[in-house]
C-alpha positions in Angstrom: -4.7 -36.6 15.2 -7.6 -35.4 12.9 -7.7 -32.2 11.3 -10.5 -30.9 13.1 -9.1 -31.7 16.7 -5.6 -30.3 15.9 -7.1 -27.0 15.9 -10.3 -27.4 17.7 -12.8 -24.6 17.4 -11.1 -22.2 16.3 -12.1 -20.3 13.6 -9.7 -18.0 11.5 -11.2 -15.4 8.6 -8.6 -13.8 5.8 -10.0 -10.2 5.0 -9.4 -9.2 1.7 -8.4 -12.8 0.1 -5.5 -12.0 -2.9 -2.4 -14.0 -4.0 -0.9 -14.1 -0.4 -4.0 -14.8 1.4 -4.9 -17.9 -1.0 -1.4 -19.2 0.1 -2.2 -18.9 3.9 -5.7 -20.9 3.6 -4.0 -23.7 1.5 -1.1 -23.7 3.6 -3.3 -23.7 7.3 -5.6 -26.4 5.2 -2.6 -28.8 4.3 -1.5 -27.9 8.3 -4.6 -29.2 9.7 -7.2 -26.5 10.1 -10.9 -27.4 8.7 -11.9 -25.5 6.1 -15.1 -25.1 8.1 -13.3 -23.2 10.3 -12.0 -20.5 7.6 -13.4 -17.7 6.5 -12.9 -15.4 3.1 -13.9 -11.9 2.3 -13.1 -11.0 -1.1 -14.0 -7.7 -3.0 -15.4 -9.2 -5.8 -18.7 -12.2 -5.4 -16.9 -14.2 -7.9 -13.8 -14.4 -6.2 -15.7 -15.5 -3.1 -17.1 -17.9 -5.5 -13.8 -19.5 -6.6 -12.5 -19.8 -2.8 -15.0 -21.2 -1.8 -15.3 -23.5 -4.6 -11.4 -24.6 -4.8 -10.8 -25.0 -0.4 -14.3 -25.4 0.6 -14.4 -22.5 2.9 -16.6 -20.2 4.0 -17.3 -16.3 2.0 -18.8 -13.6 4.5 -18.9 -9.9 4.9 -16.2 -8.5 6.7 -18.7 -7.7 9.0 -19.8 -11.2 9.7 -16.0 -12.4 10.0 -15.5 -9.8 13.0 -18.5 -11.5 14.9 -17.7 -14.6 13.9 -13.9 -15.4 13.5 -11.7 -16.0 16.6 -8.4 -14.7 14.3 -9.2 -11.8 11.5 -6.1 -12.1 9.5 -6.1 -8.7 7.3 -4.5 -8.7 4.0 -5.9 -6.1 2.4 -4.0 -3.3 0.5 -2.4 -0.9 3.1 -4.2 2.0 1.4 -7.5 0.2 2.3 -6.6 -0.6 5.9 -8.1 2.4 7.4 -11.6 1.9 5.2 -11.4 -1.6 6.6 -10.9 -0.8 9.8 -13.7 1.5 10.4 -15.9 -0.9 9.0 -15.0 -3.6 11.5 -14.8 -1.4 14.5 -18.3 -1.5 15.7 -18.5 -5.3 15.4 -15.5 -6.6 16.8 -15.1 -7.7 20.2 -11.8 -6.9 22.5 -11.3 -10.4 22.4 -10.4 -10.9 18.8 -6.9 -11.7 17.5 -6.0 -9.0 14.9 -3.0 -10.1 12.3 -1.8 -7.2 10.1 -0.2 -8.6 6.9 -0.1 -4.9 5.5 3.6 -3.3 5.0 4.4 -0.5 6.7 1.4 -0.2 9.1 2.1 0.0 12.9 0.4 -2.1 15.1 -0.7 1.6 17.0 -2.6 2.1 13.7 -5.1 -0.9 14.5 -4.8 -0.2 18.3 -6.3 3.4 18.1 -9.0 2.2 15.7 -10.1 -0.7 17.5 -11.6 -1.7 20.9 -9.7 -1.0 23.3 -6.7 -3.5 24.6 -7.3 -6.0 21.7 -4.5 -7.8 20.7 -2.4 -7.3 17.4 0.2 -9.5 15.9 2.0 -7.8 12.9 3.3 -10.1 9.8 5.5 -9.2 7.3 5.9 -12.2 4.7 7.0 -12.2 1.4 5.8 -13.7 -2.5 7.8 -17.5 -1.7 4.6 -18.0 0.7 2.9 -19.0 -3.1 5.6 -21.3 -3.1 5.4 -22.9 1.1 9.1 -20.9 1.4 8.0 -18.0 2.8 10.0 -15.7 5.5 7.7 -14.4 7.9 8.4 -11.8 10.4 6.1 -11.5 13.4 5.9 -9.1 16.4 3.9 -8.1 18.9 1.4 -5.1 19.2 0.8 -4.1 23.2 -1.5 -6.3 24.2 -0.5 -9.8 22.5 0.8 -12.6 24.5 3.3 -15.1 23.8 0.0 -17.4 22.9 -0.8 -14.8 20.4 2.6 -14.7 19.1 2.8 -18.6 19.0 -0.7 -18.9 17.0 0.4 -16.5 14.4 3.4 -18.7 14.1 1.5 -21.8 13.5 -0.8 -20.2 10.6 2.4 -18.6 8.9 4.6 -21.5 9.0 2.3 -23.5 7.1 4.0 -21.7 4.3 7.3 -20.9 5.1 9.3 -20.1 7.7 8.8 -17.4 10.8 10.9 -15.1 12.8 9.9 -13.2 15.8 11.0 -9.5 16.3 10.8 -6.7 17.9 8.2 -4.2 16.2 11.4 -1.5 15.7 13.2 -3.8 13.7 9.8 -4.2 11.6 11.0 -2.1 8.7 14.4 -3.5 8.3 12.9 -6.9 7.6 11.0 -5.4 4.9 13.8 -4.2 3.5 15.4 -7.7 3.8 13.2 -10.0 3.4 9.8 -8.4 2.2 11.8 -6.9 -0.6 14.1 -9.6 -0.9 13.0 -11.5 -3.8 12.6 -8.7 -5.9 16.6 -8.5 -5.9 17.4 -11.9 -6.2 14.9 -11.8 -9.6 16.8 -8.6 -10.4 20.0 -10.3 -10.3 19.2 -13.7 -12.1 17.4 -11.2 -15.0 20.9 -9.6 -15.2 22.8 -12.7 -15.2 20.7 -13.8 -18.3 21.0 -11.1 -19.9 24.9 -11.2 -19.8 24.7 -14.9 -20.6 22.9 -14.3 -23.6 26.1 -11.3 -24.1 28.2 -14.3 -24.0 26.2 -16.2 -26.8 24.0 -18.4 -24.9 20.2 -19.0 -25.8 17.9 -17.3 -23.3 16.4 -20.3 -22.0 19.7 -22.6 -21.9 21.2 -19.2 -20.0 18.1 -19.3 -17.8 18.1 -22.8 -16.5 21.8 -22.2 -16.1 21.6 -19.5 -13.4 18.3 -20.4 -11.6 19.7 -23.8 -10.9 23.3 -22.3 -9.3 20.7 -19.8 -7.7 18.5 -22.8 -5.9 21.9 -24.7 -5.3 23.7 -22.1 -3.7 20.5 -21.4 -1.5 20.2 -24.7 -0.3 23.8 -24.5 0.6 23.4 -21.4 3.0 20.6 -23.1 4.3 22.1 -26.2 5.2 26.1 -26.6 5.3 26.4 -24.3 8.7 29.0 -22.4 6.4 29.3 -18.5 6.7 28.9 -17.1 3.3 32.1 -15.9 2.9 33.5 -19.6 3.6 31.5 -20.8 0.6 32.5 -18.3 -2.0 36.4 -19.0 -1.2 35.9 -22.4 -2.1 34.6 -21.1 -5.8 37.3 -18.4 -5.8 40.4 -20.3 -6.9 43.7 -17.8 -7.8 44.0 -15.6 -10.4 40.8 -18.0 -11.9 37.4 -16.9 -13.5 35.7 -16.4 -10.3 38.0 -13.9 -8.9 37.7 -11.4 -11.6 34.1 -11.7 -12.1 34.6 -10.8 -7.7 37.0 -7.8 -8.9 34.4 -6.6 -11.3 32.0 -6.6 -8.8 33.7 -4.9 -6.2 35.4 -2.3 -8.8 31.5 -1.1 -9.7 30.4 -1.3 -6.2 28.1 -3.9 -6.2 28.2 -4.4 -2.1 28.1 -0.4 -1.6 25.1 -0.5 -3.6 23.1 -3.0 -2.1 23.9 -1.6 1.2 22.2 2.1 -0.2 19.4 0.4 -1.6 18.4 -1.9 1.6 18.7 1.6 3.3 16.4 3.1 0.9 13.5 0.7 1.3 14.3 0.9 5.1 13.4 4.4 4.6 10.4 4.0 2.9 8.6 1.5 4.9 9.5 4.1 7.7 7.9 6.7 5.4 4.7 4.7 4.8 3.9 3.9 8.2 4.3 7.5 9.6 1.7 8.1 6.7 -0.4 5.7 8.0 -0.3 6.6 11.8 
């Protein structure tokens, strides 16, 4: 099948093109969508420029990709969504798929701005879509279908993976998995810095660490073992590992990831109801 037929005439803008939205138009290029089917809308000309340069795309107005653009896919800042969405208002048509990419924004928040009964599909993904291992959460606004939900699928699983869930459960995927990185960088920059404690070189104690850290990933992901099953067989009595477990548990390591997950929980919930 040729690129162009596997997704025939459909043509998909990204609103407000940064890091993340760069990943989603090489990702959906690479997946089989035309890059004369894609649209950009960047702040700045020479960032237009650049897109349009490096995937052959198309730069418009954000304007233009509301007339134009079957899917707008809107990953601008969540402070700017509001700005945005006035500005598209009077030129989109009901018939448009809307995908929010914007933390903490309700799908109501596009719903009450818009024409009336247009469909919204709300995306939470995270930074590993730079990297085609993205975790993408998707759910439904009122009005999207199944068809809506599946076509956001295909566009965010060009660079990663995708999960469908109810809009309630929204913020604690944030938490999880929108956040998620950010704690797994905070722990490997701790591990280095004890390694270096111990007397290793920064960059020998790096390499060490990010390595266990992609091995033991790919071991969640792909032995069917439950977590706990896997530590056991590191934990060996009255050996290293089982101290280095005691030490853990003695400082509260599990009680405080638990309270901070909680805590950006909490603040996705307090960012939406400042956006609705």
């Amino acid at each position: 099948m040729s690129e162009t037929s596997q997704h025939p005439r459909h043509k998909v803008a990204v609103l407000g093109t940064g890091k993340i939205g760069e990943a989603l138009l090489s990702g959906m290029i690479r997946g089989g969508w035309a890059p004369a089917d894609l649209m950009v809308t960047a702040r700045r000309p020479e960032r237009a420029a650049e897109l349009r340069e490096r995937y052959g795309v198309t730069p418009v107005t954000n304007q233009e990709a509301a007339k134009q653009a079957d899917t707008l896919i809107l990953t601008v800042k969540p402070q700017d969504m509001g700005t945005l969405l006035a500005e598209l208002a009077p030129h989109v048509p009901a018939d448009r798929l809307i995908i929010s990419g914007a933390a903490g924004i309700p799908t109501t928040f596009f719903e009450e701005r818009l024409p009336e009964n247009i469909p919204v599909v709300r995306v939470m993904t995270n930074t590993p879509a730079l990297v085609d291992e993205a975790m993408s959460v998707i759910s439904a606004g009122t009005h999207a279908t199944a068809a809506h939900l599946t076509h956001a699928e295909e566009i965010f699983g060009s660079v990663g993976k995708t999960l469908r869930v109810p809009e309630s459960q929204q913020d604690a995927c944030t938490a999880l998995s929108g956040s998620g990185p950010a704690y797994f960088f905070y722990l490997v920059e701790a591990m280095t810095d004890a390694g270096i404690l111990l007397g290793l070189p920064r960059d020998k104690a790096h390499d060490l660490i990010v390595q266990s850290a992609i091995g033991a990933a790919t071991m969640l992901r792909d032995s069917g073992e439950h977590p706990v099953k896997l530590r056991e067989n590191v934990t060996s009595p009255a050996g290293t590992t089982i101290n280095a477990i005691r030490e853990l548990e003695n400082h509260g390591v599990r009680a405080a990831l638990i309270a901070a997950l909680e805590a950006a929980r909490d603040r996705s919930r307090e960012l939406a109801s400042g956006n609705s």
